[in-house]
C-alpha positions in Angstrom: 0.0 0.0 0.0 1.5 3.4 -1.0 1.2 5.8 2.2 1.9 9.5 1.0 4.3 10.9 3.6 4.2 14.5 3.7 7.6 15.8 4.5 8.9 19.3 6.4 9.9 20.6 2.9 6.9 19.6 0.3 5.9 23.4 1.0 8.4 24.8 -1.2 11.0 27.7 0.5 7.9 29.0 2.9 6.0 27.1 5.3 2.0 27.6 6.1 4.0 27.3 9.9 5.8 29.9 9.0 3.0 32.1 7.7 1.6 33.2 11.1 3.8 35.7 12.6 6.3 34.8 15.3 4.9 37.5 18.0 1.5 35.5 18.1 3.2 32.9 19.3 5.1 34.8 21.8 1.3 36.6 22.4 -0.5 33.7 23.5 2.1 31.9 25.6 1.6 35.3 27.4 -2.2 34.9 27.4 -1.6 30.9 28.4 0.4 32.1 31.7 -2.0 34.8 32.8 -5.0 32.1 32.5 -3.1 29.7 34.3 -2.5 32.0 37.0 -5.9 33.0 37.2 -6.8 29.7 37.9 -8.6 29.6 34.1 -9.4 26.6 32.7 -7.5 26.0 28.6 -7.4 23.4 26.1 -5.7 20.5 27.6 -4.1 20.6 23.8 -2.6 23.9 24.5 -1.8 23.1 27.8 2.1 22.2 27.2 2.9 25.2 26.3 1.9 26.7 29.8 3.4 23.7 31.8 5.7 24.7 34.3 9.4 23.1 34.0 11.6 22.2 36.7 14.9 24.6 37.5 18.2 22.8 37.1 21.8 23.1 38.8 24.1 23.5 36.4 27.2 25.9 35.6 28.1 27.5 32.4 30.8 26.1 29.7 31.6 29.0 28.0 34.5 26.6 25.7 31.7 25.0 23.9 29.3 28.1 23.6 29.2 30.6 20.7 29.0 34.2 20.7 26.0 34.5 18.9 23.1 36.2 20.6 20.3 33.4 21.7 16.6 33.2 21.1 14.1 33.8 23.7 12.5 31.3 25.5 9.5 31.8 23.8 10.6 31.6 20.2 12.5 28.2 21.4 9.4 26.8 22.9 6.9 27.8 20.2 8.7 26.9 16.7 9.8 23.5 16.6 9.8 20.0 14.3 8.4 17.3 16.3 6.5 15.0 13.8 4.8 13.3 16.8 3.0 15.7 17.8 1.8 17.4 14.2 3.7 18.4 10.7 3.6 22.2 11.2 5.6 24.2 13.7 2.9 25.4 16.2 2.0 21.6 16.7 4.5 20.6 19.2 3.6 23.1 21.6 -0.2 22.9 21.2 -0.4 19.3 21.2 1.9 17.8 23.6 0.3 18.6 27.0 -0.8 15.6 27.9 2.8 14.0 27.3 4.3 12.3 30.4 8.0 12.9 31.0 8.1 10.7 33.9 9.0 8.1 35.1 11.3 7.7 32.1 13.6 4.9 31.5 16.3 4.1 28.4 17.4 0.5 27.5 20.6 0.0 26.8 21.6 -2.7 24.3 24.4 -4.0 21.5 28.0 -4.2 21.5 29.1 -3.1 24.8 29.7 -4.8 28.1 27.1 -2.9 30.5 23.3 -3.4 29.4 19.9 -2.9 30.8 17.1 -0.5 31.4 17.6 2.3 33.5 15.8 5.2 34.8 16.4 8.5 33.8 17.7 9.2 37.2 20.3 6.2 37.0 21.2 8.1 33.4 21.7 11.6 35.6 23.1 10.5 38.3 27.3 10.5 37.7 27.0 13.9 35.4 27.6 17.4 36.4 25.2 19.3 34.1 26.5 22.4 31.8 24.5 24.7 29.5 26.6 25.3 26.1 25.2 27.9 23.9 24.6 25.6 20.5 23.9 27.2 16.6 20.6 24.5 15.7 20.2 24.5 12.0 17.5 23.3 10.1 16.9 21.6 7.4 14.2 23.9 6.1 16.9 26.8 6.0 15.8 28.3 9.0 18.0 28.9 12.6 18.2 29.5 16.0 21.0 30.1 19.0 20.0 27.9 22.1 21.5 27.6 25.9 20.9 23.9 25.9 21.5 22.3 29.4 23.3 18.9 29.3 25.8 16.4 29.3 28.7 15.2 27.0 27.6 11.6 24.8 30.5 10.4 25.9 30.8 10.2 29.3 27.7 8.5 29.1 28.5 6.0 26.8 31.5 4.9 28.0 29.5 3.5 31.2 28.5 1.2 29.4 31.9 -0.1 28.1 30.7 -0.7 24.1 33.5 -3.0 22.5 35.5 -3.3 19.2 32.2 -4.2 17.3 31.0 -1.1 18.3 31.0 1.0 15.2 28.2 3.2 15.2 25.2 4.7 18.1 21.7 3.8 17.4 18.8 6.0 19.0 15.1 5.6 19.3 11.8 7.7 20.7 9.4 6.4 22.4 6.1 5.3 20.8 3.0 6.7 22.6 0.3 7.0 20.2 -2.4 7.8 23.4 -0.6 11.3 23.5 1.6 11.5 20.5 -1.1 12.6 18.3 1.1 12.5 15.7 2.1 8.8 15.8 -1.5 7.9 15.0 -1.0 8.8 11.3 1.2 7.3 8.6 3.1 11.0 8.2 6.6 8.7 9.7 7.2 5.0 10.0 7.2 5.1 14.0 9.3 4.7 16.1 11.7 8.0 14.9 15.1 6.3 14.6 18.8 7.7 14.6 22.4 6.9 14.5 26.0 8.4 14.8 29.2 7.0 13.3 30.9 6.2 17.2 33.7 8.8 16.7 30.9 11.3 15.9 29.0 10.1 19.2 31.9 10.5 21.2 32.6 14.1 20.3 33.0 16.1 22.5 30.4 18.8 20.9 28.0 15.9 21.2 25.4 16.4 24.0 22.5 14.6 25.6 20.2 17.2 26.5 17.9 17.3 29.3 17.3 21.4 29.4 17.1 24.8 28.3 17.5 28.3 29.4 18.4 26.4 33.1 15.1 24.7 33.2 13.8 20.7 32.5 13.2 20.2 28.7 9.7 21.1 27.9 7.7 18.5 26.0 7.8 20.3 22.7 11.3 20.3 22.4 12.0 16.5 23.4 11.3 15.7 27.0 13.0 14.4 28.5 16.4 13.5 27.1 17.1 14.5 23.6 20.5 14.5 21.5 22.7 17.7 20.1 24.7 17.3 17.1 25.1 21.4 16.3 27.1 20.4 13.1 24.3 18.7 11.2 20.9 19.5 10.5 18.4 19.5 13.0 16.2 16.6 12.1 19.4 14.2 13.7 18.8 15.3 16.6 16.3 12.9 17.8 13.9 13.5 21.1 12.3 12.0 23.9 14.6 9.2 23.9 13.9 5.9 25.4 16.7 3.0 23.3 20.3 3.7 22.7 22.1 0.9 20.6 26.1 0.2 20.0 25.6 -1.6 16.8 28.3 -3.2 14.1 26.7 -1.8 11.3 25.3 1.7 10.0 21.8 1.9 11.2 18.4 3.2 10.3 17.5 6.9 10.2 14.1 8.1 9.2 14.1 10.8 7.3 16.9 8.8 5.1 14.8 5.9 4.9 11.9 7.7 3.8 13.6 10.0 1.7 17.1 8.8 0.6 17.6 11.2 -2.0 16.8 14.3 0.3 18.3 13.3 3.5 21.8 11.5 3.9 22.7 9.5 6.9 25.7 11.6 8.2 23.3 15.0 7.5 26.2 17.8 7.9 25.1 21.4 7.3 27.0 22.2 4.1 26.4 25.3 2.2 27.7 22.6 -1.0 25.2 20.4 -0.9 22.1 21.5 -1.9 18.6 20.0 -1.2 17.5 18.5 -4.4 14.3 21.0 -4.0 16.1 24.4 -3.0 19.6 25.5 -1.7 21.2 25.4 1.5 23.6 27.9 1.1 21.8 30.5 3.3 19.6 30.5 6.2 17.2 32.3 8.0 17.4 33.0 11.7 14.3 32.9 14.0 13.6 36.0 16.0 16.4 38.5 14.4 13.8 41.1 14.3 12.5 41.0 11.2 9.8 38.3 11.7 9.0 35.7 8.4 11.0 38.3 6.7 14.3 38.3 8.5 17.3 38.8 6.7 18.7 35.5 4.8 22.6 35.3 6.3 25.5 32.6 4.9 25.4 29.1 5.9 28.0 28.3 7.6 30.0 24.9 7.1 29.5 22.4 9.6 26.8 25.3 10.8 30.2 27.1 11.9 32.0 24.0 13.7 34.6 23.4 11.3 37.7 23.7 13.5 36.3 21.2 15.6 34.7 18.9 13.6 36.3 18.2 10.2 39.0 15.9 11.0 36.0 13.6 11.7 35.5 13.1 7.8 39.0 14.0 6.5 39.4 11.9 3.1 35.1 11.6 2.6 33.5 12.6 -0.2 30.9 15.2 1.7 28.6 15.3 -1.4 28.3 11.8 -1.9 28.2 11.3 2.0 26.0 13.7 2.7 
């Protein structure tokens, strides 16, 4: 049976997301918190974007943060992908409130010598938390600067002691059609599935992410662990995860399964390499002031990480490998 998928892009350069203006977002969030403090009854579908997060203790890592100037809370929490929850990019926010964050566990499986389920408490425990101050780049040509709060991928995979088979990282989201409303269509092939060459997992730009802006991750943006690649495109950097796999050989990835010729496995912004439907060599950046009109600016390779992050694929082809 052929199931028509309808992907971020099939809208051309400009969304229907992108066609409401970014202050009505930032208006009704406002209008959400003043009901919810006047004890007002809202749309339990709305109701995520009001939720209250939880405050974190972390300390600053100036090393790994950029310069750039970073988006409001608001614009981060109101302008997402997150296909479980709806295709455009008020979805997330309006239809993730009755998501459940917790309890929260993650298997642990494959080539390595430590395995098991454990609780995302067991995950926290050994880590001191830091918030780096990441470029996010989207496929769709469209940015944002964001104070993520987490911890280096590699102090947490090396727990679990993955061995020489161990070549590449597999992730996976949870599957919760009862309140991802998105899941309940045939828009993905669920669960969401990622992976990472090992060397690229254990970089140390590579973070799992469990907040931003100092608080708990809210459910639009990938409660309650999520991965950040800031060198590749957006869509790698899979949420809400609850499965992470050392495998021997390169595995799925769904947005290159359903669309091989649009989305490579490795997924590196490059100015170069072009979507087959438009060009990636600039970008737009959320919340620069000038609203769905803002300013185009250069993509930057490797979204600007190219001192770090290009002896990874020294000798690769980066247009065939893309």
């Amino acid at each position: 049976m052929l199931i028509n998928r309808h992907k971020p892009e099939d809208c051309a350069c400009i969304l229907p997301s992108e066609i409401t203006p970014e202050s009505a977002y930032l208006n009704r969030r406002d209008l959400l918190k003043a009901a919810v403090a006047a004890g007002l009854v809202i749309p339990a579908s709305w109701q995520a974007e009001a939720a209250e997060t939880q405050k974190l203790n972390y300390t600053k890592n100036p090393g790994f943060s950029v310069t750039d100037k970073p988006n409001t809370y608001e614009e981060i929490t109101s302008y997402n992908n997150f296909y479980e929850f709806g295709t455009n990019k008020e979805d997330p926010a309006r239809n993730s409130g009755s998501f459940k964050p917790t309890p929260w566990s993650v298997k642990i499986g494959g080539e390595c010598d430590v395995k098991g389920t454990f609780t995302l408490e067991d995950i926290l425990k050994p880590h001191a938390l830091e918030e780096r101050i990441y470029r996010f780049r989207c496929v769709e040509a469209w940015s944002m600067v964001i104070p993520w709060v987490g911890f280096p991928l590699k102090d947490l995979l090396a727990r679990f002691k993955p061995n020489s088979k161990a070549k590449y990282v597999a992730f996976k989201t949870i599957v919760r059609p009862s309140e991802m409303i998105g899941q309940r269509s045939g828009t993905l092939d669920w669960p969401y599935v990622e992976g990472l060459r090992i060397d690229e997992a254990m970089h140390p730009l590579s973070l799992m992410i469990v907040g931003l802006y100092g608080k708990t991750l809210p459910n639009q943006n990938g409660a309650p662990l999520r991965l950040m690649t800031p060198w590749k495109y957006g869509f790698k950097n899979i949420k809400s995860i609850v499965e992470i796999s050392f495998v021997e050989k390169q595995p799925p990835s769904t947005w290159n399964i359903t669309a091989p010729s649009e989305y490579g496995f490795y997924s590196n912004v490059n100015p170069s390499v072009d979507h087959p439907r438009w060009s990636q060599a600039r970008e737009r950046r959320i919340g620069a002031g000038g609203g769905l009109f803002n300013a185009r600016q250069e993509t930057l390779m490797f979204n600007g990480y190219e001192t770090q992050v290009a002896s990874l694929y020294k000798g690769m082809d980066l247009k065939k490998y893309f």
